[in-house]
N, C-alpha and C positions, 0 to 999 in steps of 0.2 A: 281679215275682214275689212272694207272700206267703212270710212266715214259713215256713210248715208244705212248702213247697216248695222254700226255699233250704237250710234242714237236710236234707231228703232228698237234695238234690244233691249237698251238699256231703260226709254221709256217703258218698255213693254213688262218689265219683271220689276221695276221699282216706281216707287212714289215720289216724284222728281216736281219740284217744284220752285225751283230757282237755276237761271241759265247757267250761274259760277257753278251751282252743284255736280250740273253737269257734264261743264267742259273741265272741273276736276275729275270726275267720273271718267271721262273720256281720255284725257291725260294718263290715267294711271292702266286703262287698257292699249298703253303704247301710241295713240291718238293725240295729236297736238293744235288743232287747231285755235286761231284767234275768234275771241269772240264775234266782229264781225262777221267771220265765215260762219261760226257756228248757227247768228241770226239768218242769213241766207240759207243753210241747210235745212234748217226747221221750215222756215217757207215754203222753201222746194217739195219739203218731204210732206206738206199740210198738218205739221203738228205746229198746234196751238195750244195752250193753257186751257184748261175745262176743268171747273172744277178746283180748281186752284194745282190743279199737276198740268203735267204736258204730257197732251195724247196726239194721236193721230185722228184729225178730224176730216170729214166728206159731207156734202149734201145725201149721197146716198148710202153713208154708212154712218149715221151719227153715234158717239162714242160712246155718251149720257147716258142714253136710256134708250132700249132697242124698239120702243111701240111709239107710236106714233106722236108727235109733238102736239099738243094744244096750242091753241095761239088765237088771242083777243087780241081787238086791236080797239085803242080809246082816241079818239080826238081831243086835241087840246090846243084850241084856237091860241093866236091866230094858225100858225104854222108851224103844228107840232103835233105828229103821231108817238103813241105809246104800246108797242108792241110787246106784250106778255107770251112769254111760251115756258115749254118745260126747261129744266135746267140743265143748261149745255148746250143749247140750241142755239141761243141768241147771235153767238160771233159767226157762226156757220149761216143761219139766215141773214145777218147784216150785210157782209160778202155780197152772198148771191144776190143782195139789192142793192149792194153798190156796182155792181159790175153789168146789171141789168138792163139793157139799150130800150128796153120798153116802159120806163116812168120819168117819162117827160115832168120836171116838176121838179123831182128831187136834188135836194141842196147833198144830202149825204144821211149819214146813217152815224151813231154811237154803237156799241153794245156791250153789255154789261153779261152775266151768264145767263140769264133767264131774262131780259128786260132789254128791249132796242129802243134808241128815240131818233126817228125820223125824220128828218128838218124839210121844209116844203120852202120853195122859192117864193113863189107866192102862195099867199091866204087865200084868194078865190081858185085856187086849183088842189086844196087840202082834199077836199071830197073826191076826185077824179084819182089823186093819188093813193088813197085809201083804199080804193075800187081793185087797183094795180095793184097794189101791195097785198090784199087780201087774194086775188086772183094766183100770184106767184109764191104764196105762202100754200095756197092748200096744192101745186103744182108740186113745191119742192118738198110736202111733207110725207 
């Protein structure tokens, strides 16, 4: 079995919640990589932390919770959005807003499991970005 195949498994059947855990995990299934490599392979594979494990996360297969994502979004001048959703959601919608050629505006994004803050370039373009954000939130939910 390759690399990209024994971390799938191996999230998939245990409660993994630290990268040492895992690349000893991986080690002892004859698997030796460095943890550099290890961090690349989770990337590659879109597993991320959720929850406090590491799963396999997607915009359209979220791991959390299989119905639909809730999501408010609070202003909080000057230039700062506060994006509420369900839990598990946040780092997978933060992503898809960083990576987003259609919000002119944005400085970047945090995300927390349930909680994104969205920094805005400038103050007089917080609302326009809001608009974007809320538009691309019920796209990708």
């Amino acid at each position: 079995m390759n690399l990209d195949d024994e971390i799938l498994r191996l999230i998939s059947e245990r409660e993994i919640s630290d990268q040492a855990v895992l690349q000893e995990l991986l080690e002892a299934e004859g698997q030796a990589p460095s943890q550099s490599t290890l961090s690349r392979r989770l990337k590659k594979l879109g597993v991320q932390k959720v929850g406090g494990r590491y799963q396999r996360a997607s915009l359209t297969e979220p791991v959390a919770t299989p119905e639909r994502p809730r999501v408010s979004i609070v202003e909080a001048p000057p230039n700062l959005l506060v994006v509420k959703t369900s839990p598990g959601y946040a780092p997978v919608l933060a992503l898809a807003l960083d990576r987003e050629p259609e919000v002119p505006g944005l400085a970047g994004t945090v995300a927390g499991d349930d909680t994104i803050f969205v920094a805005v370039t400038d103050p007089s373009r917080l609302r326009e970005v809001r608009s974007v954000v809320e538009r691309l939130m019920l796209r990708s939910a």
